[in-house]
mmJSON file of the N, C-alpha and C atoms, coordinates in Angstrom:
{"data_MODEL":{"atom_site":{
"group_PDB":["ATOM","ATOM","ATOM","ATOM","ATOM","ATOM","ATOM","ATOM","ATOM","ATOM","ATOM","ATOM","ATOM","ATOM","ATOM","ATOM","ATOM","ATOM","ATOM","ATOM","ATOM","ATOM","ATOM","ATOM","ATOM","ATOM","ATOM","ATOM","ATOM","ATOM","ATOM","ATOM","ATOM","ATOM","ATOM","ATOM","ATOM","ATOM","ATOM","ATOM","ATOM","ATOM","ATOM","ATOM","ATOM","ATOM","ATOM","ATOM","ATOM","ATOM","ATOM","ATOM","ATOM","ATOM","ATOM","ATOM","ATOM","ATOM","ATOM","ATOM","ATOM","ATOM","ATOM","ATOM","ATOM","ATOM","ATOM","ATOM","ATOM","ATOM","ATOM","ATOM","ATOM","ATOM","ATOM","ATOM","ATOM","ATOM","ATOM","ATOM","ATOM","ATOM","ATOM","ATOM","ATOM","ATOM","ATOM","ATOM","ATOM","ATOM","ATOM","ATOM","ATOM","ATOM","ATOM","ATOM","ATOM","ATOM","ATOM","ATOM","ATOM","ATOM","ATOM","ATOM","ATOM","ATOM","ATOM","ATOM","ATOM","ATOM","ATOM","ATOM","ATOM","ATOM","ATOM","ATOM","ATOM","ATOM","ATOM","ATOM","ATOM","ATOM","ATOM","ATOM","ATOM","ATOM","ATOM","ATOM","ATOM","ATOM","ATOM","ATOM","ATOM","ATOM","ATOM","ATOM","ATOM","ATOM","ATOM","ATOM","ATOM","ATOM","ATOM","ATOM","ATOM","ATOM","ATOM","ATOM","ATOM","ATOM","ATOM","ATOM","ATOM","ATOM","ATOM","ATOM","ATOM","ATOM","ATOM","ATOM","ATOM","ATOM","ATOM","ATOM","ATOM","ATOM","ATOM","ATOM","ATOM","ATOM","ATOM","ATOM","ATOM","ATOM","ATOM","ATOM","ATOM","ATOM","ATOM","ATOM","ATOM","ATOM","ATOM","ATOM","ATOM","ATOM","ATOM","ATOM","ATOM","ATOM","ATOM","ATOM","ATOM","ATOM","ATOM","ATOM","ATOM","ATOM","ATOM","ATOM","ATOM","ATOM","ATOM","ATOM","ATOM","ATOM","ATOM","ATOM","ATOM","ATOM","ATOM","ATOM","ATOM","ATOM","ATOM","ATOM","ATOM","ATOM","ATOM","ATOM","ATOM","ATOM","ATOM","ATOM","ATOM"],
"id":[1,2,3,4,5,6,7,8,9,10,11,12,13,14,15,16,17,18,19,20,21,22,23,24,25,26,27,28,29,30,31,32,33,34,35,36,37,38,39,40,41,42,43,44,45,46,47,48,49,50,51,52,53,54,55,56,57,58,59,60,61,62,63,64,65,66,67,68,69,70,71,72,73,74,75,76,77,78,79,80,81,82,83,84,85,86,87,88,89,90,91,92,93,94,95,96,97,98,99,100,101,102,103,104,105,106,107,108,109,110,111,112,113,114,115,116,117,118,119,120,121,122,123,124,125,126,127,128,129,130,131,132,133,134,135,136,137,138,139,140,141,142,143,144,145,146,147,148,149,150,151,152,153,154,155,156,157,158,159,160,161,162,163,164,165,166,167,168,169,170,171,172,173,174,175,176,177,178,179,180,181,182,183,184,185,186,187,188,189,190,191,192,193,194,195,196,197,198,199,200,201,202,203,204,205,206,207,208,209,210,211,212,213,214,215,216,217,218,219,220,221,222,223,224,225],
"type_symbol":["N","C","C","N","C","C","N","C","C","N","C","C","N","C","C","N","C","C","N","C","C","N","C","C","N","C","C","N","C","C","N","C","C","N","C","C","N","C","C","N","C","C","N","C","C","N","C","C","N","C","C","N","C","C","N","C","C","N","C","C","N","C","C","N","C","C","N","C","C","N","C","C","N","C","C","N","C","C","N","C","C","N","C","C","N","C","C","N","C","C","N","C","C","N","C","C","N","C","C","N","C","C","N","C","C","N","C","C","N","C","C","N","C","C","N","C","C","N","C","C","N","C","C","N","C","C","N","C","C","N","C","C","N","C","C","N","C","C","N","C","C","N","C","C","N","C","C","N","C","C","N","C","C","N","C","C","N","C","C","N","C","C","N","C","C","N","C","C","N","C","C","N","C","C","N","C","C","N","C","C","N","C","C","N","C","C","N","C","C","N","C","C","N","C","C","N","C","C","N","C","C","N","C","C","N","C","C","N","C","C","N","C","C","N","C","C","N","C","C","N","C","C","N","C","C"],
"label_atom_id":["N","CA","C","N","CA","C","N","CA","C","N","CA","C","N","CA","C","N","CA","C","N","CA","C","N","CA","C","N","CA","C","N","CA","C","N","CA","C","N","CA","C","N","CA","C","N","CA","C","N","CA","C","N","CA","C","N","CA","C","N","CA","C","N","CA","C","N","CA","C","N","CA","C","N","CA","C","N","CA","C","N","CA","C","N","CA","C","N","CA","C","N","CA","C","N","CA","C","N","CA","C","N","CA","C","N","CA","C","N","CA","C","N","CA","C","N","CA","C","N","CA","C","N","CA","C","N","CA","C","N","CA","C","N","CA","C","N","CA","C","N","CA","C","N","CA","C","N","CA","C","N","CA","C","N","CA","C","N","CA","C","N","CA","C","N","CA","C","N","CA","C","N","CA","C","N","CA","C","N","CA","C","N","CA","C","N","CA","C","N","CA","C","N","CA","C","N","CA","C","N","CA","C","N","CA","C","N","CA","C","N","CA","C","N","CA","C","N","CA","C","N","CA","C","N","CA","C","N","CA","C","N","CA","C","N","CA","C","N","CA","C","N","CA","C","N","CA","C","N","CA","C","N","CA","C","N","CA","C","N","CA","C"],
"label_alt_id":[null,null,null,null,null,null,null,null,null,null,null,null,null,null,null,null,null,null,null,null,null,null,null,null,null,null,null,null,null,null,null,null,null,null,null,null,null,null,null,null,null,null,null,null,null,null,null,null,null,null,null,null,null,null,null,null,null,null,null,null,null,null,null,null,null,null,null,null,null,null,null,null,null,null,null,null,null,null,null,null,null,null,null,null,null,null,null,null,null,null,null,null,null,null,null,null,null,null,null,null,null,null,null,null,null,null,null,null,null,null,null,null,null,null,null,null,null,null,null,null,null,null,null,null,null,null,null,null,null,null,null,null,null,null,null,null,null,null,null,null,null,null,null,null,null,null,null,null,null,null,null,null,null,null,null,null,null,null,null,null,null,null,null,null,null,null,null,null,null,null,null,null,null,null,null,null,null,null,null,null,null,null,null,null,null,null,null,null,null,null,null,null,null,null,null,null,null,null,null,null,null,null,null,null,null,null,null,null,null,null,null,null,null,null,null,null,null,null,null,null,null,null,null,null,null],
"label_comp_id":["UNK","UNK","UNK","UNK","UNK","UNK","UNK","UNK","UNK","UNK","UNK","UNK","UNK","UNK","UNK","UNK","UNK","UNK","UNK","UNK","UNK","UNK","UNK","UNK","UNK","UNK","UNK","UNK","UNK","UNK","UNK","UNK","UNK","UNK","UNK","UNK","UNK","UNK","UNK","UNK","UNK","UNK","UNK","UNK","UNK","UNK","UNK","UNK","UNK","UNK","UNK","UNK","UNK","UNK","UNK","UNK","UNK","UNK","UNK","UNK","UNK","UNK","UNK","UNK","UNK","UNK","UNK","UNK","UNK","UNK","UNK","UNK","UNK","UNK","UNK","UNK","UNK","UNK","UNK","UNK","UNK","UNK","UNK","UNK","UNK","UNK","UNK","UNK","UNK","UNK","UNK","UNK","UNK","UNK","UNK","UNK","UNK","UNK","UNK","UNK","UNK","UNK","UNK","UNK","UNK","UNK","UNK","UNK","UNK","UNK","UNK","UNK","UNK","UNK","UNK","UNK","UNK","UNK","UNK","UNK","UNK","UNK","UNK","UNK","UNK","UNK","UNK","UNK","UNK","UNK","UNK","UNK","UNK","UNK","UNK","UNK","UNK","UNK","UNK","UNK","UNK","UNK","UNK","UNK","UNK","UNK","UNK","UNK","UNK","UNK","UNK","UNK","UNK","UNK","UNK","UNK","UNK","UNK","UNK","UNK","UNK","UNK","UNK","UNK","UNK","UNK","UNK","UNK","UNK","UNK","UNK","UNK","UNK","UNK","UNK","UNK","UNK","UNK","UNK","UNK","UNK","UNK","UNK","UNK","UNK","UNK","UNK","UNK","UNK","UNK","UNK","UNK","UNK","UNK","UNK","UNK","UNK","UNK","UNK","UNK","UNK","UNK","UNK","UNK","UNK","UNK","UNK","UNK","UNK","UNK","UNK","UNK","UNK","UNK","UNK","UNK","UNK","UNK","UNK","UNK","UNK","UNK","UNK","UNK","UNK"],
"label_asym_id":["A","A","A","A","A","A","A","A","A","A","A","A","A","A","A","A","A","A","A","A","A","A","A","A","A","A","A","A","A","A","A","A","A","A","A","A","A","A","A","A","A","A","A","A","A","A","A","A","A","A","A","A","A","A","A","A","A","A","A","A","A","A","A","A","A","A","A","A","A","A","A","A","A","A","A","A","A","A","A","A","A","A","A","A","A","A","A","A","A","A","A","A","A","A","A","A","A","A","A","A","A","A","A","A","A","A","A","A","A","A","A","A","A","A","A","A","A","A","A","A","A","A","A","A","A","A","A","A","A","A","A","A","A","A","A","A","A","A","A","A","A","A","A","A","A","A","A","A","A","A","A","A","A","A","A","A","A","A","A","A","A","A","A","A","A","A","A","A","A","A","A","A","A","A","A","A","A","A","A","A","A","A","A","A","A","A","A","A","A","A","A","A","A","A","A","A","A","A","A","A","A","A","A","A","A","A","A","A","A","A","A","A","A","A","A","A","A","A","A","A","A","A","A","A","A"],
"label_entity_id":["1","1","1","1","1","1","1","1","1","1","1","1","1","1","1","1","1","1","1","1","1","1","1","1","1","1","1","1","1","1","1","1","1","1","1","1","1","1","1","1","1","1","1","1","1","1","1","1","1","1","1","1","1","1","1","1","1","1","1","1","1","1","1","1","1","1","1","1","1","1","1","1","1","1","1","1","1","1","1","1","1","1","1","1","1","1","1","1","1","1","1","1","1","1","1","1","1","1","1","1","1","1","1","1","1","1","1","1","1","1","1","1","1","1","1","1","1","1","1","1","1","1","1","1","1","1","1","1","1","1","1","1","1","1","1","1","1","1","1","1","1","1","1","1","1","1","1","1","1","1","1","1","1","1","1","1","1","1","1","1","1","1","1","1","1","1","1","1","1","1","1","1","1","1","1","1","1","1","1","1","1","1","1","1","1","1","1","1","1","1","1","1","1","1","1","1","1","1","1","1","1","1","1","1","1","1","1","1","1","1","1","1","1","1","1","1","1","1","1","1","1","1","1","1","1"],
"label_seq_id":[1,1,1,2,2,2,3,3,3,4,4,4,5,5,5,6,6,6,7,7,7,8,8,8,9,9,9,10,10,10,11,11,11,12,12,12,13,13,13,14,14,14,15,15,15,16,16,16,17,17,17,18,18,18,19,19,19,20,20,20,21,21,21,22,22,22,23,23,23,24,24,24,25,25,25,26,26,26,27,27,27,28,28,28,29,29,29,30,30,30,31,31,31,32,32,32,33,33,33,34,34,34,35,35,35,36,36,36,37,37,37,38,38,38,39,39,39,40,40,40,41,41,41,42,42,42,43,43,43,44,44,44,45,45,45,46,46,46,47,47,47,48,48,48,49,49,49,50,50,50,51,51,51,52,52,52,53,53,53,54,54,54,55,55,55,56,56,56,57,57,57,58,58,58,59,59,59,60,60,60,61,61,61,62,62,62,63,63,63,64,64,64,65,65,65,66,66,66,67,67,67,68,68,68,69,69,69,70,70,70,71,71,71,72,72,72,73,73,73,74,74,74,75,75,75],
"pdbx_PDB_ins_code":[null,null,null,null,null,null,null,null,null,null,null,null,null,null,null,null,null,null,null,null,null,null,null,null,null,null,null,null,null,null,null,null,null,null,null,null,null,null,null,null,null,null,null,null,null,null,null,null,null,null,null,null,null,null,null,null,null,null,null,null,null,null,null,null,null,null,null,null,null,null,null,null,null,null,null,null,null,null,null,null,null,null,null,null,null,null,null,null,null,null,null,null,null,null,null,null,null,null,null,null,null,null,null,null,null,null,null,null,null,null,null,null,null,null,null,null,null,null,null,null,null,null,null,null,null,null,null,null,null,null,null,null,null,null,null,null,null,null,null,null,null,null,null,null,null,null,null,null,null,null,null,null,null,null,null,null,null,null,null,null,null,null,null,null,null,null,null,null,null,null,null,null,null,null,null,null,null,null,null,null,null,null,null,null,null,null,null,null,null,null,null,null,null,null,null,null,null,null,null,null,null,null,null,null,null,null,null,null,null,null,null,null,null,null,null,null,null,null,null,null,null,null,null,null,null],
"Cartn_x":[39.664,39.484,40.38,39.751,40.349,40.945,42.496,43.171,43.423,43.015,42.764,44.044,45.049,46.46,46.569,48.369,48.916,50.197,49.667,50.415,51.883,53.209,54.387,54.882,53.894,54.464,55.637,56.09,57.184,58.45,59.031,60.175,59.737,58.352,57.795,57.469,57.697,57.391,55.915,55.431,54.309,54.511,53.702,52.069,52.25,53.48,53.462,52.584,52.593,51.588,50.067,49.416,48.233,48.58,49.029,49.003,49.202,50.372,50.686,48.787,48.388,47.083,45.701,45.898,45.193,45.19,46.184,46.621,46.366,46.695,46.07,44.888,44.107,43.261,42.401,42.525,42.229,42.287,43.084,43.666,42.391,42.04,40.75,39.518,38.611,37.17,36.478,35.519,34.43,34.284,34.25,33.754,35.245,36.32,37.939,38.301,39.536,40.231,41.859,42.226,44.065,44.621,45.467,46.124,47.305,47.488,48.552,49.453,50.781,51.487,52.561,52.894,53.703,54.415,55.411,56.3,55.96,55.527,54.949,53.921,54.497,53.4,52.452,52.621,51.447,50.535,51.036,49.913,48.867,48.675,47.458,46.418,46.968,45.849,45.55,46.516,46.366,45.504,45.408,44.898,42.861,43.063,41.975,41.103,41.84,40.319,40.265,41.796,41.655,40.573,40.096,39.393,37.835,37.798,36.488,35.82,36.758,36.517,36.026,36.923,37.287,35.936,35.083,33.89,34.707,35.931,36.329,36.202,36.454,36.1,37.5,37.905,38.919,38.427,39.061,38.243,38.768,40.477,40.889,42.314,43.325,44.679,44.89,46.131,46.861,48.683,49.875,51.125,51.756,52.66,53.62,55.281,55.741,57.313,57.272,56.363,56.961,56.43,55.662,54.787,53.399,52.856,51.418,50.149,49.684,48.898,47.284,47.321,45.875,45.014,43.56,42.816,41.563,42.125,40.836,40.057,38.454,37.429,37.225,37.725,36.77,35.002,35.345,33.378,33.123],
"Cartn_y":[44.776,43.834,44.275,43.97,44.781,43.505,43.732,42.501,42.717,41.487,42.12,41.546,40.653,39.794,39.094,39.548,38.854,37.699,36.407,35.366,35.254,35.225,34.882,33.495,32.418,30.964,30.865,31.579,31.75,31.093,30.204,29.009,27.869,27.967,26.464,25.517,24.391,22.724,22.731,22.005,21.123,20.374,20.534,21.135,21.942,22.903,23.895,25.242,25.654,26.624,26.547,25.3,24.932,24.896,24.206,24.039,25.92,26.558,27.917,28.512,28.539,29.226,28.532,27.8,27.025,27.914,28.178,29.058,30.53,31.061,32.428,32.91,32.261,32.222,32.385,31.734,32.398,33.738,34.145,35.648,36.618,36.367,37.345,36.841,38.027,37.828,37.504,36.406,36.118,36.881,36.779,37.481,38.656,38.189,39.041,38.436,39.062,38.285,38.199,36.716,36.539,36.428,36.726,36.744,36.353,34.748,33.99,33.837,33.877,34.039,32.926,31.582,30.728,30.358,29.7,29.646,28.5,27.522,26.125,26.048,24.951,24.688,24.049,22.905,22.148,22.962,24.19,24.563,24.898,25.637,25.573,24.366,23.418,22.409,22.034,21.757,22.175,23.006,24.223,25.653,25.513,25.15,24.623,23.911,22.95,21.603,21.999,22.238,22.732,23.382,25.175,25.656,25.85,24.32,23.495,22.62,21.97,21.18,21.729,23.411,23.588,25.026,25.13,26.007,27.378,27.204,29.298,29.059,30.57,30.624,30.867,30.416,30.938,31.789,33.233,34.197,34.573,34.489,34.586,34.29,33.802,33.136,33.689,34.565,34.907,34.203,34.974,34.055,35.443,35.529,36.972,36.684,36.891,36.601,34.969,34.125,32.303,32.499,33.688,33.838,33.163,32.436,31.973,32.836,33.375,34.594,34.082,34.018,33.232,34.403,34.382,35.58,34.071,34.141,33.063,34.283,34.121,34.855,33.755,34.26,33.468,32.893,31.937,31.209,32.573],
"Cartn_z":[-77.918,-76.824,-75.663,-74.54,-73.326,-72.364,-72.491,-71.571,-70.056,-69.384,-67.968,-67.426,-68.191,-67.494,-68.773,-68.655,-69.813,-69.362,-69.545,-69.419,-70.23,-69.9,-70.723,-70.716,-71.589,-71.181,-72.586,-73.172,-74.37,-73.605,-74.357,-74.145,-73.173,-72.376,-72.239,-72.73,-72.757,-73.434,-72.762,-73.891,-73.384,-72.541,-71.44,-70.688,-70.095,-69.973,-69.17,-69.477,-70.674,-71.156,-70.799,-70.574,-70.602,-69.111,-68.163,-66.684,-66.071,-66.675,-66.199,-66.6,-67.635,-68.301,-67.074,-67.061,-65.777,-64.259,-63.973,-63.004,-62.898,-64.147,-64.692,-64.377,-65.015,-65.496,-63.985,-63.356,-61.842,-61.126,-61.621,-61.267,-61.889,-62.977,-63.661,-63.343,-63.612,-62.999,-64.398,-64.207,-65.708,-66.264,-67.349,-68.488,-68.839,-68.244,-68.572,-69.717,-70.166,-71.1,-70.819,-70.558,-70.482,-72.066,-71.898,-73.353,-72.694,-73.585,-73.346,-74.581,-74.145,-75.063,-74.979,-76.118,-76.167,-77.545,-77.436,-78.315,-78.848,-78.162,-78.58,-79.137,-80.438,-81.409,-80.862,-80.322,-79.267,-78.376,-77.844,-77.396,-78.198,-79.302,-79.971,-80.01,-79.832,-79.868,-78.444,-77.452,-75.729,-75.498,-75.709,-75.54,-75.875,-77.142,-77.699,-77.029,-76.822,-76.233,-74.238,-73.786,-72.567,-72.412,-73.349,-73.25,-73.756,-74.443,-74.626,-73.839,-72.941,-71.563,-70.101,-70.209,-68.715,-69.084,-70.21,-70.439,-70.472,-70.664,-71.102,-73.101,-73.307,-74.616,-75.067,-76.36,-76.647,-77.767,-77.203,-78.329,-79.947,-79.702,-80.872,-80.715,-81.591,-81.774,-82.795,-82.585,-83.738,-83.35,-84.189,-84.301,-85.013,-84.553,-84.271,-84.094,-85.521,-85.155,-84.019,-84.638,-84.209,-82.409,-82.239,-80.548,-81.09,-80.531,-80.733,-79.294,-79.9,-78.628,-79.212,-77.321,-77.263,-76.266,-76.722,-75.799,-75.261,-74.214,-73.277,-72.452,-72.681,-72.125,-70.632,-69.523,-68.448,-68.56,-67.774,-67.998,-66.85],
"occupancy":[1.0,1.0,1.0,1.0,1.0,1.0,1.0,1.0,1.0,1.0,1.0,1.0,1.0,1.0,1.0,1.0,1.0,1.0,1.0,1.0,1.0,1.0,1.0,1.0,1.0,1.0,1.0,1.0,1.0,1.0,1.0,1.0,1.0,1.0,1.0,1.0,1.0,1.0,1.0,1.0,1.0,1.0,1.0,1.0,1.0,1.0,1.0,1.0,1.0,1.0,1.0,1.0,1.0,1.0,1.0,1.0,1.0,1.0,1.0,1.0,1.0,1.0,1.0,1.0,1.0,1.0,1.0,1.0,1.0,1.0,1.0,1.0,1.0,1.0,1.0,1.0,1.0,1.0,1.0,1.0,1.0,1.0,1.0,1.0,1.0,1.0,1.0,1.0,1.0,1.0,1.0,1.0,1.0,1.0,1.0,1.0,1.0,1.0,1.0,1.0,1.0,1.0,1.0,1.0,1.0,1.0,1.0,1.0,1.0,1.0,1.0,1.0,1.0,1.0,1.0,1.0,1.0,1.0,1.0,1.0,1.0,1.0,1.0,1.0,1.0,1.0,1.0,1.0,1.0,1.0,1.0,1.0,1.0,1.0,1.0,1.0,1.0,1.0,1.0,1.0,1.0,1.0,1.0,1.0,1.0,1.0,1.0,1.0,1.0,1.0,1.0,1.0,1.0,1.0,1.0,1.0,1.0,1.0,1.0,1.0,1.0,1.0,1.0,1.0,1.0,1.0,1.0,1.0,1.0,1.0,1.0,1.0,1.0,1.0,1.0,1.0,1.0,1.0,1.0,1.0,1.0,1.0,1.0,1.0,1.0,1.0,1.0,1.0,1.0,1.0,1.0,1.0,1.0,1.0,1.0,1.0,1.0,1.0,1.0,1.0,1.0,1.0,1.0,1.0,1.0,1.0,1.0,1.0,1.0,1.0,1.0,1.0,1.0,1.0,1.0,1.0,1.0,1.0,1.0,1.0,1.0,1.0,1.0,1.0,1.0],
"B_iso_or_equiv":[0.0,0.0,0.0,0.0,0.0,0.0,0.0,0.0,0.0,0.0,0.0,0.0,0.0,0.0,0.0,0.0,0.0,0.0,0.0,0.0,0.0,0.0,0.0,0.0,0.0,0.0,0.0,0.0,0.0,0.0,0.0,0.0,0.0,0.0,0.0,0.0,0.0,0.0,0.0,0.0,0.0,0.0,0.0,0.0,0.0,0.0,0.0,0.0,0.0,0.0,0.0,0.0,0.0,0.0,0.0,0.0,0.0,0.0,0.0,0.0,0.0,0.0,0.0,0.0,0.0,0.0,0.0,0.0,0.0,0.0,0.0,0.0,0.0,0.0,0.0,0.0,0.0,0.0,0.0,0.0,0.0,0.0,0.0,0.0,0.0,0.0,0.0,0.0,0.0,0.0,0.0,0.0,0.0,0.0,0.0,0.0,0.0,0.0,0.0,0.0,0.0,0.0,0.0,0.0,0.0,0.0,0.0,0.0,0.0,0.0,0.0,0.0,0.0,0.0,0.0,0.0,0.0,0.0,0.0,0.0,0.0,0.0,0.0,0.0,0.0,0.0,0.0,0.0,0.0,0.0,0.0,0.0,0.0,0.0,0.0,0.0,0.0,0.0,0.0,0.0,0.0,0.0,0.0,0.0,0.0,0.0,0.0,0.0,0.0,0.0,0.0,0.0,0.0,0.0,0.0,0.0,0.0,0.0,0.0,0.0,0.0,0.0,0.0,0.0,0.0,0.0,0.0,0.0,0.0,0.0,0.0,0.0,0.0,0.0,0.0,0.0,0.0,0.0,0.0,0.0,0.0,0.0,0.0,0.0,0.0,0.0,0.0,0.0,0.0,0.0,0.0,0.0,0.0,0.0,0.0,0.0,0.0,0.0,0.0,0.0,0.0,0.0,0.0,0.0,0.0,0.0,0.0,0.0,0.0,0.0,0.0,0.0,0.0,0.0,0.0,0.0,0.0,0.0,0.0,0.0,0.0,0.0,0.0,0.0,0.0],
"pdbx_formal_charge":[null,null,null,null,null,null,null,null,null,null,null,null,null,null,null,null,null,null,null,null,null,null,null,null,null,null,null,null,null,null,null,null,null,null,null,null,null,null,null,null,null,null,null,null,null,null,null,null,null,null,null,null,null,null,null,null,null,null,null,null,null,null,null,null,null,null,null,null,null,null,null,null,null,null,null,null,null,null,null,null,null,null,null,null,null,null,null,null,null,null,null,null,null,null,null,null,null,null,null,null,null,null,null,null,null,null,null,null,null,null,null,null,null,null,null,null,null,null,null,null,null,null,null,null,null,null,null,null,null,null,null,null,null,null,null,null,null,null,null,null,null,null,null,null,null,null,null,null,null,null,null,null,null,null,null,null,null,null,null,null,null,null,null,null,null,null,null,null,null,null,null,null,null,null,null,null,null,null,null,null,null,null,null,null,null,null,null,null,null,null,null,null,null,null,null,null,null,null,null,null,null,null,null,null,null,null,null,null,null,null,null,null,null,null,null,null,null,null,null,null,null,null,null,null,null],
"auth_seq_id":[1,1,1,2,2,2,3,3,3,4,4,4,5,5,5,6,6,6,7,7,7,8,8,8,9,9,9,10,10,10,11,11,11,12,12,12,13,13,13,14,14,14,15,15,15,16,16,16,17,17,17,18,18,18,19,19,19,20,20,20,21,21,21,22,22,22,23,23,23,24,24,24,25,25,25,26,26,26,27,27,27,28,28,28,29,29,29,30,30,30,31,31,31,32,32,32,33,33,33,34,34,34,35,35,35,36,36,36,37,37,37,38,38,38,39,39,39,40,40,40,41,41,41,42,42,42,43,43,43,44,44,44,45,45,45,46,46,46,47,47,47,48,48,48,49,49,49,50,50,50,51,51,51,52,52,52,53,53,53,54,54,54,55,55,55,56,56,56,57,57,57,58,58,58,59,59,59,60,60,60,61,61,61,62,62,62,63,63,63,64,64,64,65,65,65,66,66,66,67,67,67,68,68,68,69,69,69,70,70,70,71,71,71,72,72,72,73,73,73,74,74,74,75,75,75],
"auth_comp_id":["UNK","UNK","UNK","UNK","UNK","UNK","UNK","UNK","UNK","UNK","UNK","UNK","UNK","UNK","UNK","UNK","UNK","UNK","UNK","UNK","UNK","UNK","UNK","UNK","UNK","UNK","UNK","UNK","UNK","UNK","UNK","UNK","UNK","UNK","UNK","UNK","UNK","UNK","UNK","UNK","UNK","UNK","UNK","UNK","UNK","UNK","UNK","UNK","UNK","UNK","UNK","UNK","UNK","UNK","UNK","UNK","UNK","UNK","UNK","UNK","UNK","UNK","UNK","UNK","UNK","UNK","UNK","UNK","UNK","UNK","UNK","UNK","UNK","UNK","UNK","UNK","UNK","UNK","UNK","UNK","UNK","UNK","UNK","UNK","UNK","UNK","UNK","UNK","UNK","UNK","UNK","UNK","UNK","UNK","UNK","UNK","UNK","UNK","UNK","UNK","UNK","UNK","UNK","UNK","UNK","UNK","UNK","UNK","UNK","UNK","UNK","UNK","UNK","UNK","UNK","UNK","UNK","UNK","UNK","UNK","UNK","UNK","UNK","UNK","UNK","UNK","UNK","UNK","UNK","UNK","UNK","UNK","UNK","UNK","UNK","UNK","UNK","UNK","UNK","UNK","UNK","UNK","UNK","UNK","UNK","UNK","UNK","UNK","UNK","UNK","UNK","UNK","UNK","UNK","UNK","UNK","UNK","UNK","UNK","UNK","UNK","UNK","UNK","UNK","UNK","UNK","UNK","UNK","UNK","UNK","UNK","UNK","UNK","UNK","UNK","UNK","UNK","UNK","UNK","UNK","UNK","UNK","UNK","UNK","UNK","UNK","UNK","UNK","UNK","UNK","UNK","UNK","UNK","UNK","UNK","UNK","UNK","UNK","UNK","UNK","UNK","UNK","UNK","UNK","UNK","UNK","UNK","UNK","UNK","UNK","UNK","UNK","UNK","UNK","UNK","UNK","UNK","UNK","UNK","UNK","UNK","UNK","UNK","UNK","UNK"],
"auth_asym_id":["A","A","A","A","A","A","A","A","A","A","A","A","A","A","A","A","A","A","A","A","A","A","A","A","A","A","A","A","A","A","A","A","A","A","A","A","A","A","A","A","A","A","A","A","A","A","A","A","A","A","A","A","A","A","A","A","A","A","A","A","A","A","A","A","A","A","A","A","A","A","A","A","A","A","A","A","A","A","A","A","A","A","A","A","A","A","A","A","A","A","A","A","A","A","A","A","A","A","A","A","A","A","A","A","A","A","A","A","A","A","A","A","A","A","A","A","A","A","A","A","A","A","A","A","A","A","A","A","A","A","A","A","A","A","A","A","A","A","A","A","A","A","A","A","A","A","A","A","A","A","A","A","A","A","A","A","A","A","A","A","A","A","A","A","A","A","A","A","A","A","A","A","A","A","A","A","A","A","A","A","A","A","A","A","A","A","A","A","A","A","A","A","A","A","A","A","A","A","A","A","A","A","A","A","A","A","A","A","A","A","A","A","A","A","A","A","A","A","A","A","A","A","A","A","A"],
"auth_atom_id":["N","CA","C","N","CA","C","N","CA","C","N","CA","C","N","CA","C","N","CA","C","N","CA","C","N","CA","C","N","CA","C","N","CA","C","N","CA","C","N","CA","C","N","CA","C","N","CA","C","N","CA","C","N","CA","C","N","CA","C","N","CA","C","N","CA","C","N","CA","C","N","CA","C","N","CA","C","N","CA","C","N","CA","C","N","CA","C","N","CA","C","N","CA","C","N","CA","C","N","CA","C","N","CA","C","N","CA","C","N","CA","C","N","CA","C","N","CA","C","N","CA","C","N","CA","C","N","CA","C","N","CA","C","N","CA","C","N","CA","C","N","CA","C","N","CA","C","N","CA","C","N","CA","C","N","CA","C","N","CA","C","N","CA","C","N","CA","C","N","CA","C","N","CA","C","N","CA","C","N","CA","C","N","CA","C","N","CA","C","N","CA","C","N","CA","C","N","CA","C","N","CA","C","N","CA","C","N","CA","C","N","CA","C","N","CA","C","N","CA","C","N","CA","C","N","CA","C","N","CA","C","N","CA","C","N","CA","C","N","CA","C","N","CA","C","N","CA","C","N","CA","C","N","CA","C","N","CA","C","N","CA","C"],
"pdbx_PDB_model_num":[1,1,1,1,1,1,1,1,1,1,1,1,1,1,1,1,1,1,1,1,1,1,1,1,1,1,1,1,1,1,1,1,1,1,1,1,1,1,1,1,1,1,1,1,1,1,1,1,1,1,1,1,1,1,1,1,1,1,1,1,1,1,1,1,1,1,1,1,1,1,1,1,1,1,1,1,1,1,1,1,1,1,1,1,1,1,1,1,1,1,1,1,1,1,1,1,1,1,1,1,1,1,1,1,1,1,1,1,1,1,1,1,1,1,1,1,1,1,1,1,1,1,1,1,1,1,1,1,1,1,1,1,1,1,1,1,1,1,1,1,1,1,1,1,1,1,1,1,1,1,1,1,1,1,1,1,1,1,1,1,1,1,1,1,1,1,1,1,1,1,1,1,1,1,1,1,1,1,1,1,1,1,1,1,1,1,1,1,1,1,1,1,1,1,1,1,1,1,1,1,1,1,1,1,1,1,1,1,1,1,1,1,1,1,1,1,1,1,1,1,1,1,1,1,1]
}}}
């Protein structure tokens, strides 16, 4: 998978990961992929429905040494 911008929201509280990824996520053209990276457990479920609401895909979530890394596909 080919990353077009990589987000560092690692040591943000909830909602900052999801508001910063909001912002991002602008920066790439449809059909890119951001790979966001946070320390917060809450974002996984933030991350999730954010990107069920706002029509991006979340393509895959993995968790790396207590990092939670998210690949959002632009709508």
């Amino acid at each position: 998978m080919e990353i077009a911008k990589t987000l560092d929201a690692t040591s943000l509280a909830c909602p900052m990961p999801v508001v910063k990824t909001k912002k991002a996520i602008e920066d790439v053209n449809s059909g890119e992929v951001l790979e966001v990276r946070a320390t917060d457990a809450g974002a996984k479920s933030d991350l999730a429905a954010w990107t069920k609401s706002s029509g991006h895909e979340l393509v895959d979530t993995k968790e790396e040494d207590g990092v939670y890394i998210f690949y959002v596909k632009k709508a």
